[in-house]
N, C-alpha and C positions, 0 to 999 in steps of 0.2 A: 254550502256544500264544499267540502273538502278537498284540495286539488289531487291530481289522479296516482300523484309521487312523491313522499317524503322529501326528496332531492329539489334543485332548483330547476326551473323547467330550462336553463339553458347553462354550457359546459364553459370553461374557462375559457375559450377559443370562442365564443358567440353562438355556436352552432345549438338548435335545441336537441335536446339527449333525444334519444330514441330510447325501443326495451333492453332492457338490461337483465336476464332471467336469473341470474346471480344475485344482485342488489334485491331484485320483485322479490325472490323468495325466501330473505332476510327478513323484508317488510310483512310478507305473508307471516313466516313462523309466530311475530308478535300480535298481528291480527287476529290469526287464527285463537290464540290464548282470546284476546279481547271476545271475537263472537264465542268460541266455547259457552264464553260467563255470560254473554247474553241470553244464550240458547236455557241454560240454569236457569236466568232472570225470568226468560218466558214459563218456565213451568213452576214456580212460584209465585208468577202473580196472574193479575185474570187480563187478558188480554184486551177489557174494553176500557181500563183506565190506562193502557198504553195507549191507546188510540188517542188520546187526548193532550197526550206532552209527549216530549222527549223523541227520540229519535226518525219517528213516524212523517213529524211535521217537517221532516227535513227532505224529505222525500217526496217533491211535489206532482212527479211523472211517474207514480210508482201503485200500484194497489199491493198491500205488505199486511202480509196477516201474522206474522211475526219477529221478536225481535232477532232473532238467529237469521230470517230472512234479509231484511233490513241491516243487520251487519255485514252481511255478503254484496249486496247489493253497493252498497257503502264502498267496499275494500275493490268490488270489479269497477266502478265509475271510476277507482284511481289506474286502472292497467290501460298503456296504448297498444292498440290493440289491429288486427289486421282483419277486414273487410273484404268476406271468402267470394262477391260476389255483386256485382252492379250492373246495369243499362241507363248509366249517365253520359245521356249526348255531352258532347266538349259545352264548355263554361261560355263560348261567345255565344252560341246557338241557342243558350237558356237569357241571357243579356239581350238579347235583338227579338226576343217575344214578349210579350205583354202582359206578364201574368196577374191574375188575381185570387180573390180568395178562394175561386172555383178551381184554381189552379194545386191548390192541397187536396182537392176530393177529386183527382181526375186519377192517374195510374195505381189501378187494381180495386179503387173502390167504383170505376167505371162496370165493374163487372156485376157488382151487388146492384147497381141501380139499374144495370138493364133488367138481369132477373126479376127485379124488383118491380117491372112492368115501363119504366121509363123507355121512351121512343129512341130508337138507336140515331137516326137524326138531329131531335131534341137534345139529347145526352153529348153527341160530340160538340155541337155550337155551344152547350155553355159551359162545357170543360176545357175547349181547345180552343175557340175562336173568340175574337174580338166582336162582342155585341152589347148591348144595352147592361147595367147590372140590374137593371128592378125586373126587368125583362127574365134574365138569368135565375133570379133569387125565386121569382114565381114560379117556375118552371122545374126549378132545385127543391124545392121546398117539400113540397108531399113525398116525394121520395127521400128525401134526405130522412125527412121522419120515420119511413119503417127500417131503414136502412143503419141508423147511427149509432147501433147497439152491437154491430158485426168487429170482426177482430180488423178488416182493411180500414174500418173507417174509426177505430181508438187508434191506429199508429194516428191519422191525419188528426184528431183532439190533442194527441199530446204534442204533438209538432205544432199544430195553432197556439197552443197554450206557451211551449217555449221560445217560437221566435215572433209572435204577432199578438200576444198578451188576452186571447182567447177562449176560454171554454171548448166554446162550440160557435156556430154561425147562428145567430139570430138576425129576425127582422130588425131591429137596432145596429147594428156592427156590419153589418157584411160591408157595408159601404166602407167603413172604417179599416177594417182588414185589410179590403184591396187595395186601401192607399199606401200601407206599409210596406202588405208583399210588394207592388210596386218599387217602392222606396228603399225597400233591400236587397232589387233584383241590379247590383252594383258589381266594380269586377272586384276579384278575390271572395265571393259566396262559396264556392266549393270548399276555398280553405277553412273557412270560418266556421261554416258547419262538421265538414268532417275532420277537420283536425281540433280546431277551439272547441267546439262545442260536442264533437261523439268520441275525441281520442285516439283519429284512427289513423296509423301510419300510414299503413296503401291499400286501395282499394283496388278490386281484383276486380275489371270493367269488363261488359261485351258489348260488343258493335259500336264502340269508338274506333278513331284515326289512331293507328302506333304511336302516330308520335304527339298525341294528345297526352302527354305526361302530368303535365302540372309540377313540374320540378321536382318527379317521384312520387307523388301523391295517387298518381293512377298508375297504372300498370293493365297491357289491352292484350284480350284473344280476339281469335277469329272463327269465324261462321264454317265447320265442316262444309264442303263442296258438294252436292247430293246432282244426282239426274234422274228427272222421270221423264223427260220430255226433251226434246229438239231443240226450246230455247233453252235448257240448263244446260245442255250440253256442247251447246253453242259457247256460251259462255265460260265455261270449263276449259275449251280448247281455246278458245281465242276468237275464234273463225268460223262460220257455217259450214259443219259438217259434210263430205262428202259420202260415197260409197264406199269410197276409200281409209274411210277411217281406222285406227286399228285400234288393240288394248295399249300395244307401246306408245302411240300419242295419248293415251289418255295418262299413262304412266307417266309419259314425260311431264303432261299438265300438275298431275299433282306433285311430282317432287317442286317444280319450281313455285308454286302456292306456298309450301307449306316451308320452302330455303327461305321464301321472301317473306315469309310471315316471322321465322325464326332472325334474319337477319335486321327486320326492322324491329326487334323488340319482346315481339309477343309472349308469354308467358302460356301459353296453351290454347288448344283446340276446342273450342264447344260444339258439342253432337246433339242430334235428339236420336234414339234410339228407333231402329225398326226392327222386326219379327227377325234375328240374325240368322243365317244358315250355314253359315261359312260358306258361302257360294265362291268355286272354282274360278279362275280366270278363264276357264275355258267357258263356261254358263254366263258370263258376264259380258264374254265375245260377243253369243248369240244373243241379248239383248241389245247389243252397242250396234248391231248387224239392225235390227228392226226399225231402232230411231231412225237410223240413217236412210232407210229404205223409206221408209213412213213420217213424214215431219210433221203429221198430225197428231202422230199418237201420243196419249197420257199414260204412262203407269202409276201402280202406285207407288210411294215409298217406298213398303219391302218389296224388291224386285231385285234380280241378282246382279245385276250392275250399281246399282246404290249402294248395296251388299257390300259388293268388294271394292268399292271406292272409301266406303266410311272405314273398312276394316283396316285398307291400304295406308289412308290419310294416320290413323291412330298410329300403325308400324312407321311411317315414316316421322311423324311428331314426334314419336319415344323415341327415334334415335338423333332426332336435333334437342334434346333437353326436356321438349315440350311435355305437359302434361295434357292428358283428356279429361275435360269436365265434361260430365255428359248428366244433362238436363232427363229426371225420371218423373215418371207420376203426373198430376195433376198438368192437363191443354189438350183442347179437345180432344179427341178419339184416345185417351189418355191408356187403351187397354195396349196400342200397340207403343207406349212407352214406360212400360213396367220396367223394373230393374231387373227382373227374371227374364228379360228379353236380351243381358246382355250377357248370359252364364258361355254361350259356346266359344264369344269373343277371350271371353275372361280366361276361361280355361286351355285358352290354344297360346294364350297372351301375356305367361304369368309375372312377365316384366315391366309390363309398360305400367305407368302411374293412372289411374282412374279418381278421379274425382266423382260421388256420386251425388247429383246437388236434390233437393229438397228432401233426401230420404225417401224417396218415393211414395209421395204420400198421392194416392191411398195404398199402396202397398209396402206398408212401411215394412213389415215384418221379413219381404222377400228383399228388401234392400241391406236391413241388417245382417242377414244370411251374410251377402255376399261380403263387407266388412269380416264377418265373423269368419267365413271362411279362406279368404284371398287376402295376404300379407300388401296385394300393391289394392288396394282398394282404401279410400277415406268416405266417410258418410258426412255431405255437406250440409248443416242447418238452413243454409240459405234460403228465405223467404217462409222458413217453416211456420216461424212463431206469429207471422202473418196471416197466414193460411185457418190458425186453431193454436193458442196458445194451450188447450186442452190434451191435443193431440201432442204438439211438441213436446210438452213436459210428461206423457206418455211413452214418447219414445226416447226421447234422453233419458227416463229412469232403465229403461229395459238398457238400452244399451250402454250404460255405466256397468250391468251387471252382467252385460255379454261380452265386451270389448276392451280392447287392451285400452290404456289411456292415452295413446297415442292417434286413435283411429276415428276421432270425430272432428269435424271442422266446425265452431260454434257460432258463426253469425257473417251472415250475408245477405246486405239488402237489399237487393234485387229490387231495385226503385230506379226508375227515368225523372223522377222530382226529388231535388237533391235535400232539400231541408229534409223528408220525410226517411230519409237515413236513419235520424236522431229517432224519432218515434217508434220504428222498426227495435231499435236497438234498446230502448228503456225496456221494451216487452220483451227483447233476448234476456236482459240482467235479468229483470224481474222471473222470467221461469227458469232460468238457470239456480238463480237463488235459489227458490218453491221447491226447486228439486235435488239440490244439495242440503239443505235446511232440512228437509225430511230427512233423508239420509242422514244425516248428523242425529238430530231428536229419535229415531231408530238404533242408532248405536251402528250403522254400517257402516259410517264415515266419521273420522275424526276433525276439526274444524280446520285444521292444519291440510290435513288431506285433499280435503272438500277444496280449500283456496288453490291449491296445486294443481286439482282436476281443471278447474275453472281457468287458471293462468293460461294451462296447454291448451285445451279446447281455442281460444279465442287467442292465443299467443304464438304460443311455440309450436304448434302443430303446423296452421298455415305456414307459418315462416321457413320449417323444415319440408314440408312436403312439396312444398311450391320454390324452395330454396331461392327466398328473398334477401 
């Protein structure tokens, strides 16, 4: 495999280069020519005696149905590239657990094997905890087998395959696996994976410590403040609630949240979205009036004091730099986290920066809307191609043909298990490709263009939008 830059990977000075979008797209214009003549090659010969030599075999993390795909693929493994999107606990806290092989099929293919009938008890002891491995592998086994065909559990195939020399888990290897993961759970794994081995200059983290950096490798937001209840808003303020409470203490609360978030580092705000109303400070009083009164009572999320805390929190992010990423679609009761839940914010808000992460799958098409119609909005890939590389490369085709090319953010791996970055991210290339490659073989993209699309999506878009 090819390294990811014509150039040396380090500058006169020792320092290693970072993106360069001048130099990349020097490299691209000559690329571009190279796959063209692939894209040619593919339609004069037959595609099953490529399968057999040549470029295909170079590609061992890749399902590639064409050479024009397979060029692409090629030219994106050389871009470093920025990483719109993680839930990587800090690097000691992954060092002081024990992992094993069960440790690559535990976050997000835990979801397919409950579906899948495995016991929610069962499933956490042999994903998360320290017990027997034959114990573990019995127990893993019959579910693993209906299970192993889904888009969460090929990222974890092709991460076994490139850092623990795997396929798959069989009754042979599991043993074997676990002594390596073991054995590679060393310090500097963060760097190794996401710099050496996926490319990526910064990872865009949530629910780490600010100053969990890693020497600029990460980069941290924080958790929107929400209150449905007497303990959040205990917490909020500091202090148990009295009758006394007013909207200017809670005012007070979130400016200094969101100074100390901006002061230690953060890089933005992540939300989950509720039913918006633009609820009035005066409608927000008389909910902050009930808790207080009532210290048993639950509401739910949409209620008009969360209302105007989330909308609060956003106006005040936008004006310390901060950006709001705001989580759509897909987690339980997923109907009141539609991206159509956030049009009255949007519309009252046409300055602040919105990040909108997974496209809102399953509403994808109300997510593009709002890209398509609002200048400060981006549509984040993050964890898309996870979810249905089907679906993904669905909506990346619509939205090439809707959206400026500024206005997609192309890969974010939204993973708490760091090797499994790399897996995530062969299956970004790979439908990124699938869907520039068509485009190209249609005649609506030129191969040159195509690489350009692909640069910014994964390159210069984060870097501007998020101003890294």
């Amino acid at each position: 495999m090819r390294p990811r830059d014509h150039r040396p990977a380090l500058d006169e000075s020792g320092q290693r280069r970072v993106y360069d979008g001048a130099a990349a797209r020097g490299v691209a214009r000559g690329a571009g020519r190279l796959i063209a003549g692939a894209c040619r090659a593919f339609h004069r010969r037959r595609l099953h005696t490529k399968l057999k030599r040549g470029i295909f075999a170079m590609l061992p993390y890749y399902r590639v149905s064409s050479d024009c795909q397979a060029g692409l693929i090629e030219e994106l493994e050389k871009l470093m590239i920025y990483d719109c999107h993680e839930h990587l606990p800090p690097e000691k806290a992954r060092l002081q657990s024990a992992p094993d092989a069960f440790t690559i099929f535990s976050h997000y293919c835990q979801h397919d094997l409950y579906t899948a009938g495995m016991a929610l008890e069962t499933r956490d002891k042999v994903l998360w905890e320290r017990a027997d491995l034959d114990w573990k592998w019995r127990e893993f086994k019959p579910y693993y087998q209906k299970c192993k065909d889904t888009a969460y559990f090929r990222a974890a195939h092709i991460t076994l395959k490139r850092f623990y020399g795997a396929d798959e888990l069989t009754d042979e290897n599991y043993r074997a696996v676990s002594e390596r993961v073991a054995a590679a759970n060393t310090e500097g794994l963060y760097r190794r994976v996401l710099r050496d081995a996926c490319g990526i200059v910064c990872s865009l983290n949530c629910d780490g410590p600010l100053d969990d950096t890693d020497g600029g490798l990460l980069r941290q937001s924080v958790r929107a403040r929400e209150v449905t209840s007497r303990k959040n808003l205990t917490a909020l303020l500091g202090s148990e609630p009295d009758g006394t409470a007013t909207m200017d203490d809670v005012d007070a609360a979130l400016e200094r949240f969101i100074a100390e978030a901006a002061a230690g580092g953060a890089f933005g705000v992540k939300y989950m979205p509720v039913f918006f109303q633009n609820a009035t400070r005066g409608e927000a009083a008389e909910t902050l009036a009930q808790l207080c009164k009532d210290g048993g009572k639950t509401l739910p999320r949409s209620n008009p004091l969360n209302d105007y805390l989330l909308t609060r929190q956003m106006r005040l992010a936008h004006d310390r730099g901060l950006v709001n990423a705001v989580h759509t679609g897909y987690w339980n009761d997923y109907r009141e986290l539609s991206p159509a839940n956030l049009l009255p914010v949007i519309m009252q808000n046409r300055d602040i920066r919105f990040d909108v992460y997974h496209v809102g799958y399953p509403y994808v098409r109300e997510a593009i809307m709002l890209g398509k119609v609002w200048p400060n909005v981006r549509l984040n890939m993050a964890w898309t191609y996870l979810i249905s590389q089907s679906f993904a490369a669905d909506a990346l085709g619509e939205m090439l043909e809707m959206l400026p090319d500024n206005k997609i953010l192309g890969f974010g791996g939204d993973y708490y298990v760091i090797e499994k970055v790399f897996g995530h991210l062969c299956m970004a290339r790979e439908t990124i490709a699938s869907v520039l490659a068509d485009k190209i073989a249609r005649r609506e993209l030129t191969a040159e263009r195509a690489l350009r699309i692909a640069e910014k999506m994964l390159c210069d878009n984060p870097k501007e939008f998020y101003r890294l």
